[in-house]
C-alpha positions in Angstrom: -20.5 -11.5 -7.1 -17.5 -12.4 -8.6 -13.7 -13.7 -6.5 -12.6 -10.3 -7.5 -15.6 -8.3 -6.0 -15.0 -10.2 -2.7 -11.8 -10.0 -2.2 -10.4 -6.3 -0.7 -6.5 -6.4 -1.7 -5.0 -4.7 1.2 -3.0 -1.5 -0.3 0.3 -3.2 1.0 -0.3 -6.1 -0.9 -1.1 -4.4 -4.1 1.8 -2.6 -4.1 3.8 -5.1 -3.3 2.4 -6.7 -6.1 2.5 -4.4 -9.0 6.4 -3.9 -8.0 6.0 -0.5 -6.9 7.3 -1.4 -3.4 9.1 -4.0 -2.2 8.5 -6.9 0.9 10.9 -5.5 3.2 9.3 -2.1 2.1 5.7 -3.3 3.2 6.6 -4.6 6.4 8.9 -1.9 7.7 5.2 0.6 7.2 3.4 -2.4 8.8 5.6 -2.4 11.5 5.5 1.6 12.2 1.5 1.0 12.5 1.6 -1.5 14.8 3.8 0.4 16.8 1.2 3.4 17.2 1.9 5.4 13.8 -1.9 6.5 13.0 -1.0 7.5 9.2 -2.5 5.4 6.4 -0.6 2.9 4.7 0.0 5.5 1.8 0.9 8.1 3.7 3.5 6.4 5.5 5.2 4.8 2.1 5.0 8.2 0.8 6.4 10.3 3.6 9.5 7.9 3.7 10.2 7.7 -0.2 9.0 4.4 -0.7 6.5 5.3 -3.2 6.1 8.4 -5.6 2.8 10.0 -5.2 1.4 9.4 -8.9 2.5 5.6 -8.4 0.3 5.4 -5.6 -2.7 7.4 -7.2 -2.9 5.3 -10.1 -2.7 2.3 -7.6 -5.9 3.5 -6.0 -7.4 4.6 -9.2 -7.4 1.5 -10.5 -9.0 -0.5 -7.7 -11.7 2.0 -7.3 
């Protein structure tokens, strides 16, 4: 098994990382579920504009 294989890159992160969000971005969502929101990650950056929908699906299509 290779680093890459063990290593789940949280969706945040990966974002963050690729420039399709920013820091500030990131934590503001992180910070809505920790305070109770039950949406996913995505969900959340989508539903307040953070992240276009295709930016995200090719996001998750890649690390599938």
């Amino acid at each position: 098994m290779s680093d890459r294989d063990s290593f789940q890159e949280r969706i945040g992160d990966g974002l963050v990382r690729i420039g399709a969000i920013t820091q500030v971005q990131c934590d503001h969502v992180l910070q809505l579920q920790k305070a109770g929101d039950k949406r996913l990650f995505g969900e959340i950056a989508l539903a307040l504009g953070y992240v276009d929908f295709q930016s995200l699906m090719n996001y998750l299509n890649k690390k599938a």
